[in-house]
Backbone as numpy.savetxt, mean C-alpha at the origin, in Angstrom:
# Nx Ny Nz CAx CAy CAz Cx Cy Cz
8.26 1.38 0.52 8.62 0.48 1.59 10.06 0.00 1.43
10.43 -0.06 0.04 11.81 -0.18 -0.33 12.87 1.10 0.54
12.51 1.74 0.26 13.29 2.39 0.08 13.52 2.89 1.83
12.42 2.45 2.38 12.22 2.75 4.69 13.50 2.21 4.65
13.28 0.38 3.89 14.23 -0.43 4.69 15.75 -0.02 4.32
15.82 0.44 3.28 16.85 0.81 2.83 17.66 1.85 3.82
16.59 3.25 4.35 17.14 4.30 5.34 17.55 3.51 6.65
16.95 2.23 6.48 16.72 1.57 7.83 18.46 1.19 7.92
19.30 0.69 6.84 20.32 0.41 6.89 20.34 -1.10 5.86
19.31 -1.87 5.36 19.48 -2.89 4.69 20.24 -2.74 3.24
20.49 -3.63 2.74 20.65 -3.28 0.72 19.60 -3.11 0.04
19.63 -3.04 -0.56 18.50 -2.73 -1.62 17.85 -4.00 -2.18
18.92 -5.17 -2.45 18.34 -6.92 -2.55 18.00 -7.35 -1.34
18.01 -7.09 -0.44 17.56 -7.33 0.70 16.35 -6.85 0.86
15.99 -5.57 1.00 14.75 -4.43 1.40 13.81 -5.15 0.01
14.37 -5.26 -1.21 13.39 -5.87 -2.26 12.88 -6.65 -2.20
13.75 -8.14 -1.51 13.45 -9.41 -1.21 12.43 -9.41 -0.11
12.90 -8.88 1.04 11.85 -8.34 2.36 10.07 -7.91 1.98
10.47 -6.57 0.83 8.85 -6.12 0.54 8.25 -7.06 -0.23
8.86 -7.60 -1.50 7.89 -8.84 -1.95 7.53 -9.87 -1.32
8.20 -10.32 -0.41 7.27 -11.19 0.42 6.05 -10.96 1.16
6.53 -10.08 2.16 5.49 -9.02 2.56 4.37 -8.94 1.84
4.60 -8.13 0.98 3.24 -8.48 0.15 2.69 -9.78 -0.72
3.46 -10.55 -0.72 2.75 -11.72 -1.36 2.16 -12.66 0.07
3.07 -12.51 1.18 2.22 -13.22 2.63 1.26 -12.41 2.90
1.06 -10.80 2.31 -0.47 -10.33 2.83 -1.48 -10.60 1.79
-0.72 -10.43 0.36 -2.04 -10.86 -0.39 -2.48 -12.40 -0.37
-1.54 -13.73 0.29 -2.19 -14.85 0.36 -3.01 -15.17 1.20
-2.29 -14.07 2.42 -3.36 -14.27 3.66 -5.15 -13.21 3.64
-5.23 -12.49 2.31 -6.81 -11.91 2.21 -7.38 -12.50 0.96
-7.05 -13.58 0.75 -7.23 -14.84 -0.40 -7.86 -15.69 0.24
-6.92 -16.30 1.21 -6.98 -17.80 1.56 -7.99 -17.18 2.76
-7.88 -16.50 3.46 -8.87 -16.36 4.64 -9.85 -15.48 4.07
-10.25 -14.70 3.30 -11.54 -14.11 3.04 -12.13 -12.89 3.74
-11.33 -12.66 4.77 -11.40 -11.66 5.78 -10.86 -10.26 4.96
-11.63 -9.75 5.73 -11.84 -8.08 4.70 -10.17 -7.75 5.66
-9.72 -6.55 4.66 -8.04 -6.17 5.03 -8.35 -5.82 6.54
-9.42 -4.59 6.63 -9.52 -4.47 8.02 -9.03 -4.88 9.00
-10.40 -6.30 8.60 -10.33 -7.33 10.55 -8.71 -8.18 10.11
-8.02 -8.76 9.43 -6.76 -8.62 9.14 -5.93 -7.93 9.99
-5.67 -6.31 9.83 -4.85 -5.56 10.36 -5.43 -5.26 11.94
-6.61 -5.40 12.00 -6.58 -5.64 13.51 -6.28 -6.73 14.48
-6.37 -7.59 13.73 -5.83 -9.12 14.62 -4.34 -8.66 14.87
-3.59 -7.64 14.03 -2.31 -7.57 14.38 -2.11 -6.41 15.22
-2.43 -5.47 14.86 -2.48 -4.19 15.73 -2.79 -4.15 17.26
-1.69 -4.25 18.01 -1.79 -4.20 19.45 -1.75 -2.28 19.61
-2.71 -2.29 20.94 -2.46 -1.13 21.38 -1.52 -0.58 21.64
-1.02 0.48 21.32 0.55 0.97 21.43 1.48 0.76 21.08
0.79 -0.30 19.88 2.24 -1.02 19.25 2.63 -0.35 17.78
3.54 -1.33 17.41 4.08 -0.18 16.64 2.84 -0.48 15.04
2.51 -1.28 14.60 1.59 -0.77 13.40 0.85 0.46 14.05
0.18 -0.13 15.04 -1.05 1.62 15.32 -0.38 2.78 15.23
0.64 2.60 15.53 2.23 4.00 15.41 2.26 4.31 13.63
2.64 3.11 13.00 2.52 3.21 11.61 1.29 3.76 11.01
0.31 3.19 11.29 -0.63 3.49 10.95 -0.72 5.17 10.97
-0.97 5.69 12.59 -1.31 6.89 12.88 -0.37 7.79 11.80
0.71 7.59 11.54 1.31 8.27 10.43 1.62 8.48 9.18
0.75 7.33 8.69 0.53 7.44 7.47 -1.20 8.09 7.39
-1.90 7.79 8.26 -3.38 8.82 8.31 -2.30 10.47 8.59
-1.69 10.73 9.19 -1.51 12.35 9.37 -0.82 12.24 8.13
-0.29 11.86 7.58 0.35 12.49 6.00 -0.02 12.28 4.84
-1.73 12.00 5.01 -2.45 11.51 3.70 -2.70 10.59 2.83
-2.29 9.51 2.94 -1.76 9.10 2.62 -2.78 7.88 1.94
-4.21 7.94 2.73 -5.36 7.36 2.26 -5.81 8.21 1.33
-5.89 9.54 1.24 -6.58 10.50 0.54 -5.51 10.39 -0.81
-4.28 10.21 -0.43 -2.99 10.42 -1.94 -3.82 9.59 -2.49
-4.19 7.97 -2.15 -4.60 6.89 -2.78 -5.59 7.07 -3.47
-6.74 7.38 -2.64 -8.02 7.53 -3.77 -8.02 8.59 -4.66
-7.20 9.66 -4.59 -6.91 10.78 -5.85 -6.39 10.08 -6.82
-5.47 9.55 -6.50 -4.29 8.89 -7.58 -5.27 8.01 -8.58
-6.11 7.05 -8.05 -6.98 5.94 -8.85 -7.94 6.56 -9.26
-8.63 8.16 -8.96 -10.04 8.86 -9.30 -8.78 9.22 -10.76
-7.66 9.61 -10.62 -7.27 10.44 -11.46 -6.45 9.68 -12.74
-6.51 8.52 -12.32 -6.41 7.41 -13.27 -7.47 6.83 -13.63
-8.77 7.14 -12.96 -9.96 6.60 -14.17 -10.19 7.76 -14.65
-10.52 9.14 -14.03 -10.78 10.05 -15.27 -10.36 10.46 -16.91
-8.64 9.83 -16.68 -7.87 9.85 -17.49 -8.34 8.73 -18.60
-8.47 7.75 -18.14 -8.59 6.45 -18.43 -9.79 6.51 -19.69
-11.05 7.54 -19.50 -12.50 7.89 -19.89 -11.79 8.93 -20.95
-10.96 9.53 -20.83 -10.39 10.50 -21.57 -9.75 9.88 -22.73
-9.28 9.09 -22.39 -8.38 8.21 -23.70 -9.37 7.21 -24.16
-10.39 7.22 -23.55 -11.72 6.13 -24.12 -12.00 6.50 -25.49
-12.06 8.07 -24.95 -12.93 9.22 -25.62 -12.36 9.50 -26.46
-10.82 9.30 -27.04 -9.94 9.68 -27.95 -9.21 11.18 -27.82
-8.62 11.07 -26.37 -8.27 11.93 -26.07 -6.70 11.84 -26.27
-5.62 12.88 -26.26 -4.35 12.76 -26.48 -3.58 11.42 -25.50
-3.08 10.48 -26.55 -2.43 9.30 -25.90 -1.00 9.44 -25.42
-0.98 9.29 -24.26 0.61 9.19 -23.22 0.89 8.30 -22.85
-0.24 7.08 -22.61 0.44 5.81 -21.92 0.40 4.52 -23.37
């Protein structure tokens, strides 16, 4: 996300400053309200607007599927080094 705002034309202390907030106003707001991320991103998502735009393109480039590989392939690993398997991290 750093690095959008960055193509976008911002600095880099800027685009940094921008995404940590971002995410600290989304993780306070599925804290403090209790509401699953979902109904969240739909209260914001207007038809035709631009998250559903965002959205739709991060579903065509995988981007849910990168995620759950990445964390399956960090617990398998994870069971591996349980197990006394060769240490890298």
């Amino acid at each position: 996300m750093i690095e959008a705002c960055i193509l976008l034309g911002l600095s880099r202390d800027v685009a940094t400053e921008l995404i940590i907030q971002t995410m600290l106003g989304s993780a306070k707001m599925l804290r403090d309200t209790g509401k699953h991320p979902v109904e969240l991103r739909e209260m914001v998502t207007s038809p035709g607007g631009t998250t559903i735009a965002a959205i739709r393109h991060l579903e065509e480039a995988g981007v849910r599927a990168a995620f759950l590989n990445a964390i399956d392939a960090a617990r398998i690993r994870s069971a591996e080094l349980a197990q006394g398997g060769d240490e890298d991290d």
